[in-house]
N, CA, C and O atoms as CSV, one atom per row, in Angstrom:
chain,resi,resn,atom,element,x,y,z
A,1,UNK,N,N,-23.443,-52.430,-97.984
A,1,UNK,CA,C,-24.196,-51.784,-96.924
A,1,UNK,C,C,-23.275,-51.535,-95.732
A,1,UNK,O,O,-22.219,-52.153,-95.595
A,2,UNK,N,N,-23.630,-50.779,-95.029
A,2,UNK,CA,C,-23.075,-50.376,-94.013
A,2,UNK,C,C,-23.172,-50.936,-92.618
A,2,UNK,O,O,-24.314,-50.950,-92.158
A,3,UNK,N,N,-21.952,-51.521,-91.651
A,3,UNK,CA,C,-22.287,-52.707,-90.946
A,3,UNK,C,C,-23.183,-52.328,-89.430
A,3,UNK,O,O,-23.361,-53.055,-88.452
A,4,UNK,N,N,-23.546,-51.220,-89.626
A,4,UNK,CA,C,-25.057,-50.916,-88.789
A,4,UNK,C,C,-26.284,-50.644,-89.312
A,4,UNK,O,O,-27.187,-49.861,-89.017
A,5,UNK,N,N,-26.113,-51.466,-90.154
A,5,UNK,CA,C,-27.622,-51.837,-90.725
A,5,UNK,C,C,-28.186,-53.511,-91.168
A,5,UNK,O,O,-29.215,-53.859,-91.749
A,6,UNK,N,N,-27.021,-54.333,-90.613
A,6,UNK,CA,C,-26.835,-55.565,-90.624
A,6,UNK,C,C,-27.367,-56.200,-89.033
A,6,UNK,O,O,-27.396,-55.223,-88.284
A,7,UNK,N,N,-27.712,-57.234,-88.404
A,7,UNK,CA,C,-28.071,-57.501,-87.085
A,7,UNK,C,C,-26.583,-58.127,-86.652
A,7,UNK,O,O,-25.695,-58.592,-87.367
A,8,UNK,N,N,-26.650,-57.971,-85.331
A,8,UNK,CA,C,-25.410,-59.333,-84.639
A,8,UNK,C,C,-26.048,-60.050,-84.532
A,8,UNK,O,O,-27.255,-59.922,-84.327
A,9,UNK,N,N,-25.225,-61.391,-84.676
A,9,UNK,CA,C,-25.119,-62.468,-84.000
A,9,UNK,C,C,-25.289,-63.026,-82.521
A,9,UNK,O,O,-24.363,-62.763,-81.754
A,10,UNK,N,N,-26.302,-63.724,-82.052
A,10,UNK,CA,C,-26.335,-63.920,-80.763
A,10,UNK,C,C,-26.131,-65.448,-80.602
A,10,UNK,O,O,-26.405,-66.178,-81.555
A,11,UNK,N,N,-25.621,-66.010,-79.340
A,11,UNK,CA,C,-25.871,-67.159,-78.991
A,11,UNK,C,C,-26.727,-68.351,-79.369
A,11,UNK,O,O,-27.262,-68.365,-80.478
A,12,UNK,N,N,-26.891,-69.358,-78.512
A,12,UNK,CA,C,-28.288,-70.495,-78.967
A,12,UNK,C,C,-29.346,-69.669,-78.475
A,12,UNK,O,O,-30.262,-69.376,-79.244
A,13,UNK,N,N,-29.345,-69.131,-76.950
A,13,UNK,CA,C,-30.227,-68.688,-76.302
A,13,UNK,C,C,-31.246,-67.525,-76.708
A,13,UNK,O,O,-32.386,-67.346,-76.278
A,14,UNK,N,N,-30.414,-66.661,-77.802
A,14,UNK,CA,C,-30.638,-65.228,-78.569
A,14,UNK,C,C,-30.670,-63.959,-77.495
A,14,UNK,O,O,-31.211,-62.868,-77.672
A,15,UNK,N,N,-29.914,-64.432,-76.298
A,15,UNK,CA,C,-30.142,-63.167,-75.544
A,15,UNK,C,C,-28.297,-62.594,-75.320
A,15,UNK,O,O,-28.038,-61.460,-74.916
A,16,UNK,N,N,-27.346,-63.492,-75.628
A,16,UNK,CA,C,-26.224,-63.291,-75.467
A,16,UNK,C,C,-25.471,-63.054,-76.770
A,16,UNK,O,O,-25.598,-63.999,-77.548
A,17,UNK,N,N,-24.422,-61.648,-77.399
A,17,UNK,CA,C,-23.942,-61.313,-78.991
A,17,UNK,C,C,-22.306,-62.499,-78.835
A,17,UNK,O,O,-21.442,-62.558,-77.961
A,18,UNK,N,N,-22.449,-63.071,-79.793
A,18,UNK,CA,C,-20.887,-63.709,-79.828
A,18,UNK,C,C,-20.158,-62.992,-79.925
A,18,UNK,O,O,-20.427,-61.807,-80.120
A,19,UNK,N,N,-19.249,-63.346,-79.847
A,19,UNK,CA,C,-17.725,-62.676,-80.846
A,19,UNK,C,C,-17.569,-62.307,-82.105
A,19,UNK,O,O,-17.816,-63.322,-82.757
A,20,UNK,N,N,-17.323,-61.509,-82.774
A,20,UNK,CA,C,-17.795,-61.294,-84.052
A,20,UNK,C,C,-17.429,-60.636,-84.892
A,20,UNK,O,O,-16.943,-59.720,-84.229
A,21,UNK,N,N,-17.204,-60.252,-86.359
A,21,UNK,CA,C,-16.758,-59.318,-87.094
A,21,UNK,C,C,-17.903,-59.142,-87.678
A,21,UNK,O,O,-18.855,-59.922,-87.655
A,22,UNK,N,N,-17.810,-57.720,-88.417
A,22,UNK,CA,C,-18.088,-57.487,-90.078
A,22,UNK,C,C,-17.680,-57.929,-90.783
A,22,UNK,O,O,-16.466,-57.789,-90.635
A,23,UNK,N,N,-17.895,-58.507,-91.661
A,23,UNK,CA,C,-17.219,-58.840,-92.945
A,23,UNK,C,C,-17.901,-58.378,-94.163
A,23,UNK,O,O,-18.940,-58.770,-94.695
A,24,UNK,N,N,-16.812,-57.166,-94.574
A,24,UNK,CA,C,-17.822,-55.659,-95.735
A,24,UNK,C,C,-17.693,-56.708,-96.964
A,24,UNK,O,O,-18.197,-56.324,-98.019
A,25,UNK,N,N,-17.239,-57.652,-96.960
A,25,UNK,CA,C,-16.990,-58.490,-98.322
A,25,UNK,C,C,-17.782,-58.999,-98.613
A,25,UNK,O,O,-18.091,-58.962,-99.804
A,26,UNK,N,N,-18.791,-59.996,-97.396
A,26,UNK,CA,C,-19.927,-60.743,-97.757
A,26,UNK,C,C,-21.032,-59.600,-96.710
A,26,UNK,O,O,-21.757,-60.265,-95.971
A,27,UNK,N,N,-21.180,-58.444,-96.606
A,27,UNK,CA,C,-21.966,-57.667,-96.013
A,27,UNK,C,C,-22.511,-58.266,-95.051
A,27,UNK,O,O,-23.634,-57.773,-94.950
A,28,UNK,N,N,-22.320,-59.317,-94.015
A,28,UNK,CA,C,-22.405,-59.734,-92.529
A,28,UNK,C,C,-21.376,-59.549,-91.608
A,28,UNK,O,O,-20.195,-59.228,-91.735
A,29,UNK,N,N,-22.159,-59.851,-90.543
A,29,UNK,CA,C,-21.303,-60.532,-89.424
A,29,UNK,C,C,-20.938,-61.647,-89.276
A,29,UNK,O,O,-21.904,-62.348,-89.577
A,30,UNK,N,N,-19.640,-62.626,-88.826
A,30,UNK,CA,C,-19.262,-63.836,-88.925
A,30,UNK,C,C,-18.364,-64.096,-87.548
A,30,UNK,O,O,-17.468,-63.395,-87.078
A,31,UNK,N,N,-18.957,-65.432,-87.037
A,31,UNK,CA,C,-18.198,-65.683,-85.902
A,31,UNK,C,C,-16.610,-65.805,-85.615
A,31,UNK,O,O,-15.870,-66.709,-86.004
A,32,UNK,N,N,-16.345,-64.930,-85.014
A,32,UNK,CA,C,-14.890,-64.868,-84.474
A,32,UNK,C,C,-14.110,-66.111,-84.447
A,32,UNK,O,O,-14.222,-66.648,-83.345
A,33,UNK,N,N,-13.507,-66.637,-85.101
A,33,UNK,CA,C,-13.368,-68.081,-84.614
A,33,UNK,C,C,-11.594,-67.863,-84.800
A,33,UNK,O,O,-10.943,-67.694,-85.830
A,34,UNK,N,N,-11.078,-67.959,-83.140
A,34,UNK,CA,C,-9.748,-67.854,-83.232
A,34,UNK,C,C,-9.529,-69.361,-82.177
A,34,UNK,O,O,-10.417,-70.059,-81.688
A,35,UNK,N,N,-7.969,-69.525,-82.063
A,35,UNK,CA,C,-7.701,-70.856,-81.236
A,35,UNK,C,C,-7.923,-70.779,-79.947
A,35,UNK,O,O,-7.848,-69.672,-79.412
A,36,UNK,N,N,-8.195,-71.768,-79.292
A,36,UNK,CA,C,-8.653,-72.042,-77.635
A,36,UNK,C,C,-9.717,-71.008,-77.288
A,36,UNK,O,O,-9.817,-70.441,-76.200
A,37,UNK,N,N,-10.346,-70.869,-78.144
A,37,UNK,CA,C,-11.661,-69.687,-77.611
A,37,UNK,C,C,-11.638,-68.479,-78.001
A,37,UNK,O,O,-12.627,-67.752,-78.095
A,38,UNK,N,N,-10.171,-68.100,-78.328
A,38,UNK,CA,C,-9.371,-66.681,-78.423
A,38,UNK,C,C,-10.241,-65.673,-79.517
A,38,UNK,O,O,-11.389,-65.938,-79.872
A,39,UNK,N,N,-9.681,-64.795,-79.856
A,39,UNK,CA,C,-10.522,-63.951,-80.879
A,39,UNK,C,C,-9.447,-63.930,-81.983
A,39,UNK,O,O,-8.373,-63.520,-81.543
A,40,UNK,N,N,-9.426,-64.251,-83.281
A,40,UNK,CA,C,-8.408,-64.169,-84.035
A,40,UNK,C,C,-8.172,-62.955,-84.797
A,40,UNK,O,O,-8.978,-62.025,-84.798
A,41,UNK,N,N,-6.910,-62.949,-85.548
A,41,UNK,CA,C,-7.058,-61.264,-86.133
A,41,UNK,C,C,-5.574,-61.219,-86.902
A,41,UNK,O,O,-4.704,-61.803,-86.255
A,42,UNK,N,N,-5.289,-60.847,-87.702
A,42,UNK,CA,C,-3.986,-60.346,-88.275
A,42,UNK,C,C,-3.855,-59.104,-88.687
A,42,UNK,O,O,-4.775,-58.289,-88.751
A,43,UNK,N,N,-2.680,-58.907,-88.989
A,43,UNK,CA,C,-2.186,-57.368,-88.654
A,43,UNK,C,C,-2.421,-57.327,-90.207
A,43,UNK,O,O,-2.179,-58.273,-90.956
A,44,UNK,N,N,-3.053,-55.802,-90.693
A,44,UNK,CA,C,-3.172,-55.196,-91.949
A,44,UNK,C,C,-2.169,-55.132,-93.064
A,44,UNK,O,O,-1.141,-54.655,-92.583
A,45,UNK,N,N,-2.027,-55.365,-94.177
A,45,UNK,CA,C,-0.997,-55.460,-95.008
A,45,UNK,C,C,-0.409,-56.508,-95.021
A,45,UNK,O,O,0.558,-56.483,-95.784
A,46,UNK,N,N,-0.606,-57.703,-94.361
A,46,UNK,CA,C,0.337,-58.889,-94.054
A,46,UNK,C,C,-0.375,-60.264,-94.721
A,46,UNK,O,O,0.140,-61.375,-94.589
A,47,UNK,N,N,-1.530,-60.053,-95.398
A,47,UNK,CA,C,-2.642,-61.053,-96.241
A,47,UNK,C,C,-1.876,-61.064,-97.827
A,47,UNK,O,O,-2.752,-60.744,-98.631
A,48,UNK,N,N,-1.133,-61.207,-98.233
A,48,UNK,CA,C,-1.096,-61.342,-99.559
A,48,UNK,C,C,-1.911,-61.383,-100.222
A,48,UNK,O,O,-2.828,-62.124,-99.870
A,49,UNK,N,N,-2.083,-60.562,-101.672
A,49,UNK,CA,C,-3.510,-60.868,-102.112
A,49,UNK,C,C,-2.863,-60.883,-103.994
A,49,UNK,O,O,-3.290,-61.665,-104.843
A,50,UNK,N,N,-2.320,-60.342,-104.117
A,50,UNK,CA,C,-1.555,-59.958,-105.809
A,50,UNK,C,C,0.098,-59.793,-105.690
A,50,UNK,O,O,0.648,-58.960,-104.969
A,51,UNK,N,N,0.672,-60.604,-106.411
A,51,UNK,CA,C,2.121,-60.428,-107.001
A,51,UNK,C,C,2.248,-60.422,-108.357
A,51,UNK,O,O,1.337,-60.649,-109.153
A,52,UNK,N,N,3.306,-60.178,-108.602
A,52,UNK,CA,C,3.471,-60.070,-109.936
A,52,UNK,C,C,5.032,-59.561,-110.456
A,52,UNK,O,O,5.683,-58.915,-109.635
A,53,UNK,N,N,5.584,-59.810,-111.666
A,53,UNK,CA,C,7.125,-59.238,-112.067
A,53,UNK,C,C,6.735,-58.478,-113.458
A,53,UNK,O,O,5.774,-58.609,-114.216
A,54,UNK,N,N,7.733,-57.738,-113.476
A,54,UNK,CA,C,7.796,-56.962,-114.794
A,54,UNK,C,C,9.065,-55.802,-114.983
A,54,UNK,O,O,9.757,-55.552,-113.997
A,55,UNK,N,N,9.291,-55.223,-116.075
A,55,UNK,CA,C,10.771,-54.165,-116.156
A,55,UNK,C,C,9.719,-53.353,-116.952
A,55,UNK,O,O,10.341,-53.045,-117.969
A,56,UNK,N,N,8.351,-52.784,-117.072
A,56,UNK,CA,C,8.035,-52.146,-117.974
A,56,UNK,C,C,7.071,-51.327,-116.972
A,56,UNK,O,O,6.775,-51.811,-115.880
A,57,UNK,N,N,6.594,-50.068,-117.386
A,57,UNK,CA,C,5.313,-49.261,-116.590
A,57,UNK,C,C,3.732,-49.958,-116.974
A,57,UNK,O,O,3.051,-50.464,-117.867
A,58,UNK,N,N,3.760,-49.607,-115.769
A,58,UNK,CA,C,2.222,-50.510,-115.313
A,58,UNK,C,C,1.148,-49.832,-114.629
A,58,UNK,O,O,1.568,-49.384,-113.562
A,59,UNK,N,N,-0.194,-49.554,-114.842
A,59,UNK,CA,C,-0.890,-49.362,-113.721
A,59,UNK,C,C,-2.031,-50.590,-113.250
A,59,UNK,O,O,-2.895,-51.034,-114.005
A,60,UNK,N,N,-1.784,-51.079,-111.625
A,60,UNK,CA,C,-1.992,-51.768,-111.520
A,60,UNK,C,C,-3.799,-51.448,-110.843
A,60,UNK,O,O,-3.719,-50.341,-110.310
A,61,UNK,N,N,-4.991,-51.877,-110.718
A,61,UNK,CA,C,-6.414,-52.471,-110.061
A,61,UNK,C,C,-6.210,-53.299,-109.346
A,61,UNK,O,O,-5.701,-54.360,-109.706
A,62,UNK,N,N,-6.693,-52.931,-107.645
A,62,UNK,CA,C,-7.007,-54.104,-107.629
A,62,UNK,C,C,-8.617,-53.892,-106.860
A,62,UNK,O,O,-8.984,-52.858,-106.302
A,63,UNK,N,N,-9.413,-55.142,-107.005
A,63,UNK,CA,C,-10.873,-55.107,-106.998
A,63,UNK,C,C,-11.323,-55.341,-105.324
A,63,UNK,O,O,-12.498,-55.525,-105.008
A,64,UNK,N,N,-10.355,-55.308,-104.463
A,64,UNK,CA,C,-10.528,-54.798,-102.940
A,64,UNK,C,C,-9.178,-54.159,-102.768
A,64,UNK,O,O,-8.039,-54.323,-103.205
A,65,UNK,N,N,-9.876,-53.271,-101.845
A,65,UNK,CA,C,-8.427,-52.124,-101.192
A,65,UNK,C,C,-7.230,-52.847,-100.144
A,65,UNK,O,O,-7.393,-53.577,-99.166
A,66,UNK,N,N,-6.024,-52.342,-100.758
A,66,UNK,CA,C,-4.771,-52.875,-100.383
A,66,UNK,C,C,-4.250,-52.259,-99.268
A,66,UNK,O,O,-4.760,-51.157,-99.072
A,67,UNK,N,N,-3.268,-52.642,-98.331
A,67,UNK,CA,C,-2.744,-51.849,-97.455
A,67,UNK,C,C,-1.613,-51.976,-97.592
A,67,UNK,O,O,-0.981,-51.097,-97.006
A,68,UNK,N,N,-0.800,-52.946,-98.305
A,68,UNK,CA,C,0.615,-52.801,-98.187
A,68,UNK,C,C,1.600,-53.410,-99.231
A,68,UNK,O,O,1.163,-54.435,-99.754
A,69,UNK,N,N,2.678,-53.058,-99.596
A,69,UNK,CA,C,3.574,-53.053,-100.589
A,69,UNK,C,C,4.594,-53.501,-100.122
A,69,UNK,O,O,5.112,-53.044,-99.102
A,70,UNK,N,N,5.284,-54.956,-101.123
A,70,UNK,CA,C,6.663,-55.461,-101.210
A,70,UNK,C,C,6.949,-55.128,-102.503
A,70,UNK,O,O,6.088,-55.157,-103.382
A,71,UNK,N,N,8.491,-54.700,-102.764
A,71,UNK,CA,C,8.619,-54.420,-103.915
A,71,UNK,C,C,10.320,-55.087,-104.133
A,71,UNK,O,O,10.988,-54.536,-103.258
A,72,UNK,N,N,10.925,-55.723,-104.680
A,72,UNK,CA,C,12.208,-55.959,-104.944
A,72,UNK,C,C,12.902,-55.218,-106.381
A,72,UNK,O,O,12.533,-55.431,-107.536
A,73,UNK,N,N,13.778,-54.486,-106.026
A,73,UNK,CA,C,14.324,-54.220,-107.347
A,73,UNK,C,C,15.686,-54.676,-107.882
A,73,UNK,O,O,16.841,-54.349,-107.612
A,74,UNK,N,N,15.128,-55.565,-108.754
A,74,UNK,CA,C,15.779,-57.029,-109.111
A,74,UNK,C,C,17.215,-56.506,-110.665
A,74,UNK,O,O,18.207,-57.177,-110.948
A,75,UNK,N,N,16.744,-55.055,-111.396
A,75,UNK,CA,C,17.284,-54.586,-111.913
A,75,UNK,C,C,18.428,-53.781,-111.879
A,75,UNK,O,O,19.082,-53.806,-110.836
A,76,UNK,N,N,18.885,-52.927,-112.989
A,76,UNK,CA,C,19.983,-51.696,-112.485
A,76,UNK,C,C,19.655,-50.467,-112.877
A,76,UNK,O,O,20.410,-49.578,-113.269
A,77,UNK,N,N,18.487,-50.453,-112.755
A,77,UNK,CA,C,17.940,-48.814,-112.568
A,77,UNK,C,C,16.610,-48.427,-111.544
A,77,UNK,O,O,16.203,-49.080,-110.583
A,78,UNK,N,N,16.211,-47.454,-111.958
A,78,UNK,CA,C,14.987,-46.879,-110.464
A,78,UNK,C,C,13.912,-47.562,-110.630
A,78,UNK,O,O,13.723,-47.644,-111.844
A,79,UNK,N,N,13.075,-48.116,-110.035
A,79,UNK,CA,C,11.360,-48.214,-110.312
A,79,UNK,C,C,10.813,-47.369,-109.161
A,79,UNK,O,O,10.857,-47.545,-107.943
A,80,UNK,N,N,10.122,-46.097,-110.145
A,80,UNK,CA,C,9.387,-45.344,-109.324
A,80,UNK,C,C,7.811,-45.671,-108.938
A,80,UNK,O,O,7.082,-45.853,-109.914
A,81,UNK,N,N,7.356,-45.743,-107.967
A,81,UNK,CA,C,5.930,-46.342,-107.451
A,81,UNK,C,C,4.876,-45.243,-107.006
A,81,UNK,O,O,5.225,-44.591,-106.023
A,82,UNK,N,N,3.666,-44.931,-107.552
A,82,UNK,CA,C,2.828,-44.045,-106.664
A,82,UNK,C,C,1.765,-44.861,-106.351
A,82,UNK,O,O,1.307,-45.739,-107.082
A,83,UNK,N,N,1.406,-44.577,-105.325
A,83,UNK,CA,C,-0.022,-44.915,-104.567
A,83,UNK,C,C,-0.127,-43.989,-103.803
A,83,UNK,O,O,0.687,-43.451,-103.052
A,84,UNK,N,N,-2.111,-43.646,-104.203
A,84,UNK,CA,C,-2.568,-42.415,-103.603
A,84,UNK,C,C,-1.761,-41.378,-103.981
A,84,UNK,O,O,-1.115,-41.388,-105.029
A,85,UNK,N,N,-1.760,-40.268,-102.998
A,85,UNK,CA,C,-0.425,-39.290,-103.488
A,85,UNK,C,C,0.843,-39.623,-103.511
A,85,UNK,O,O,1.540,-38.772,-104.062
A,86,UNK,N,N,1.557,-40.796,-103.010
A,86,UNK,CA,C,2.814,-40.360,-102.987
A,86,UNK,C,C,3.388,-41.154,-104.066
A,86,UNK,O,O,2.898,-42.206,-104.478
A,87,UNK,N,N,4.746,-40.447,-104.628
A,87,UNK,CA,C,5.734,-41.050,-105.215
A,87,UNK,C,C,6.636,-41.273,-104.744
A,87,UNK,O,O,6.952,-40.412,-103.923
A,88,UNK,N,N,7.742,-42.589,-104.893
A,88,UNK,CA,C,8.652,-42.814,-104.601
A,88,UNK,C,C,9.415,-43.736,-105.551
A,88,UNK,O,O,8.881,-44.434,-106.413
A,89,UNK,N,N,11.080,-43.639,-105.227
A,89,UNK,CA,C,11.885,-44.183,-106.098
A,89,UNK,C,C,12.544,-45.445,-105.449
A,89,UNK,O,O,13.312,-45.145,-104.535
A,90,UNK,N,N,12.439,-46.662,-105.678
A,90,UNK,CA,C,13.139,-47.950,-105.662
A,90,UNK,C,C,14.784,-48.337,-106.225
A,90,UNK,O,O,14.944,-49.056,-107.212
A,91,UNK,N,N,15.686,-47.882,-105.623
A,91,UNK,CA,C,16.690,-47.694,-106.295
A,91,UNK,C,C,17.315,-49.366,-106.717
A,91,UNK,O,O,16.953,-50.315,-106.022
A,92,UNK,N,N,18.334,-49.594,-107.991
A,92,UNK,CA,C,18.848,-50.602,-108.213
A,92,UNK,C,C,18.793,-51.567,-106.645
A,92,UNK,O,O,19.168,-51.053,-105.591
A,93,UNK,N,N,18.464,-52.474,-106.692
A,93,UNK,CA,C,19.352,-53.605,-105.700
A,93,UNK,C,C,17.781,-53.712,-104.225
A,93,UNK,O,O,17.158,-54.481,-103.493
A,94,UNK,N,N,17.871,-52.864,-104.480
A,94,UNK,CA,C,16.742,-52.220,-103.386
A,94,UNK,C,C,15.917,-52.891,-102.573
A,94,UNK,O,O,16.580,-53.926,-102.640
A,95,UNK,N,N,15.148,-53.146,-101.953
A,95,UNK,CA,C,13.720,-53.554,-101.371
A,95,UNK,C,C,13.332,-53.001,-100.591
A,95,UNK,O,O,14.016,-52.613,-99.644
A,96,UNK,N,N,11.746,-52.716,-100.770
A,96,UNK,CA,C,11.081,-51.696,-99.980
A,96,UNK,C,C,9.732,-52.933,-99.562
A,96,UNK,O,O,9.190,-53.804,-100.241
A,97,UNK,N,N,9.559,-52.496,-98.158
A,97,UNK,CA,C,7.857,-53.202,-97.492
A,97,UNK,C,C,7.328,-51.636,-97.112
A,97,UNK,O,O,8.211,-50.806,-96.892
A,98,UNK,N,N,6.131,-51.277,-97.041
A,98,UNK,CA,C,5.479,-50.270,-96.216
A,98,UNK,C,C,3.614,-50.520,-96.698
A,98,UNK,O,O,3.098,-50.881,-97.756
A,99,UNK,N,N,3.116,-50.185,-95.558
A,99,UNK,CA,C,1.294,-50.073,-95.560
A,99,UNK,C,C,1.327,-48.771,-95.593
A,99,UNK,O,O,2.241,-48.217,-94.982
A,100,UNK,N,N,0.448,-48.052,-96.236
A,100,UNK,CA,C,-0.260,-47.240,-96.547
A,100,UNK,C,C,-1.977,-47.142,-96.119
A,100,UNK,O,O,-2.766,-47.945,-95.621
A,101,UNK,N,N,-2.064,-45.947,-96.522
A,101,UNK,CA,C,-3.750,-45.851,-96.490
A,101,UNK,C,C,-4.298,-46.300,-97.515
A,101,UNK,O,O,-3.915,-45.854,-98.596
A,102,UNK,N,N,-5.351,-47.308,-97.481
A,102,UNK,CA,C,-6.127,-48.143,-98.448
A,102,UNK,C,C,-5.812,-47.200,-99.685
A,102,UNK,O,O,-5.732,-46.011,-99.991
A,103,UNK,N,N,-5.651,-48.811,-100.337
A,103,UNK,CA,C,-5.484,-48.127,-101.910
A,103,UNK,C,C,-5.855,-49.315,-103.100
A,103,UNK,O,O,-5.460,-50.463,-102.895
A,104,UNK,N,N,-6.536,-49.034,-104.202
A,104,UNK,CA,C,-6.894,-49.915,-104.915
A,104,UNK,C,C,-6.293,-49.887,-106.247
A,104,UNK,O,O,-6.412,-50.858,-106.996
A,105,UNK,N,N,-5.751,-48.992,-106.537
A,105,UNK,CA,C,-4.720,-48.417,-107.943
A,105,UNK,C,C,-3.049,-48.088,-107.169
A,105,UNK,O,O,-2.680,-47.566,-106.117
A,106,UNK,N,N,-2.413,-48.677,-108.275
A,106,UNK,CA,C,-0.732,-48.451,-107.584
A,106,UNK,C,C,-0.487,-48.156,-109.272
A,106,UNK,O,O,-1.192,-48.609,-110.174
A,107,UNK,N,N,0.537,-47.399,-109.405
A,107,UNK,CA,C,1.392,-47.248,-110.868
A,107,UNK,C,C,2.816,-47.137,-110.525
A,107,UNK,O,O,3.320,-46.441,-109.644
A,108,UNK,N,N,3.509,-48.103,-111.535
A,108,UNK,CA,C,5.142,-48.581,-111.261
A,108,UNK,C,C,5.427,-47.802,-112.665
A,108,UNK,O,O,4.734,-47.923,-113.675
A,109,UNK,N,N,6.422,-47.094,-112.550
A,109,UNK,CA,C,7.155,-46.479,-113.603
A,109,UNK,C,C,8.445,-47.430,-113.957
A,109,UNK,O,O,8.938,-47.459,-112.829
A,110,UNK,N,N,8.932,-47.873,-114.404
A,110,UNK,CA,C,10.249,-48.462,-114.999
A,110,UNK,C,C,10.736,-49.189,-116.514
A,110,UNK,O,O,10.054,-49.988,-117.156
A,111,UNK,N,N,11.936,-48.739,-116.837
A,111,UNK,CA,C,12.200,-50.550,-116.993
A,111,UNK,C,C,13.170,-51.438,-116.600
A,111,UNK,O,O,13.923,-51.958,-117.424
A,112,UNK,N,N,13.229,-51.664,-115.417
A,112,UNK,CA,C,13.959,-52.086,-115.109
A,112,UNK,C,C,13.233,-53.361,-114.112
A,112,UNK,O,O,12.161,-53.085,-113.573
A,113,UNK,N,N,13.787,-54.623,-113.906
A,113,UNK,CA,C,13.373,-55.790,-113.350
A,113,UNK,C,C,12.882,-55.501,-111.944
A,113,UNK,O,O,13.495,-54.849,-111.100
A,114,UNK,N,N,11.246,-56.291,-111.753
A,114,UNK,CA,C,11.502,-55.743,-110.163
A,114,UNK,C,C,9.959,-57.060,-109.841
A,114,UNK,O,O,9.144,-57.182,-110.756
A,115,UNK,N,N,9.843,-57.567,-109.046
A,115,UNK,CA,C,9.187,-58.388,-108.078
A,115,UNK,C,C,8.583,-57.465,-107.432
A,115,UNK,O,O,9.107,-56.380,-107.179
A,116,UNK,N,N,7.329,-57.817,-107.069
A,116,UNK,CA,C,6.259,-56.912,-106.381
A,116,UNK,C,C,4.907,-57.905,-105.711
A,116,UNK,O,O,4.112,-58.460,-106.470
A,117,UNK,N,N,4.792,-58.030,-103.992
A,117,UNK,CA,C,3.296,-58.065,-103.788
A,117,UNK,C,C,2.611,-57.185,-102.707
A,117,UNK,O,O,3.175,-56.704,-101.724
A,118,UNK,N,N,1.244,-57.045,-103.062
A,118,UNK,CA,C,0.386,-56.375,-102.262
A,118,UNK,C,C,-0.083,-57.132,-101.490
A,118,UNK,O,O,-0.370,-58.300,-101.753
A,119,UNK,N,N,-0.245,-56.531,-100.322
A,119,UNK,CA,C,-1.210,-57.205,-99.145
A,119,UNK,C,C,-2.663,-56.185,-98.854
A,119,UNK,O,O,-2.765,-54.967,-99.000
A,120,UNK,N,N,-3.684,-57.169,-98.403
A,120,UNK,CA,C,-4.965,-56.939,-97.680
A,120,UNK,C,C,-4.529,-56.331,-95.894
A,120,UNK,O,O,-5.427,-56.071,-95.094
């Protein structure tokens, strides 16, 4: 559902909204709870959520949308990567980080050795 069709969260009193997120995962709102009162938060792509190794072509799922890509190329040839539209080539020796626009399918072309994780 869509998170204006969910209520906020208010205080003990019910006249004051806490601090608060959406959270589209469990379709609520959930109290902000960062240190000394603060509001907490991390930067997109930086949650690890899936790694994995391989030298062979792959298309990878994953069952929430990703924002960002580590890739090591641990081999001596290319691993080419698409997500969404783009393609790109991982040359021997290589390592690539970059976020993208949400994506839930990635496909690695190779065979050649290479270390890989996605972040939330």
């Amino acid at each position: 559902m869509p998170y204006n069709s969910q209520r906020v969260l208010y205080d003990g009193s019910g006249n004051n909204p806490i601090p608060q997120y959406y959270n589209q995962d469990q379709d609520k709102y959930e109290p902000n709870k960062g240190m000394a009162g603060g509001a907490s938060s991390h930067a997109l792509g930086t949650i690890a959520y899936d790694s994995w190794e391989g030298n062979a072509n792959i298309t990878k799922t994953f069952s929430k949308a990703c924002v960002g890509l580590f890739l090591a190329n641990d081999g001596t040839g290319d691993v080419i990567v698409s997500i969404n539209s783009l393609s790109f080539k991982i040359k021997a020796g290589e390592t690539f980080a970059m976020k993208f626009e949400p994506f839930t399918t990635l496909q690695i072309t190779t065979s050649s050795a290479y270390r890989a994780i996605v972040g939330r």
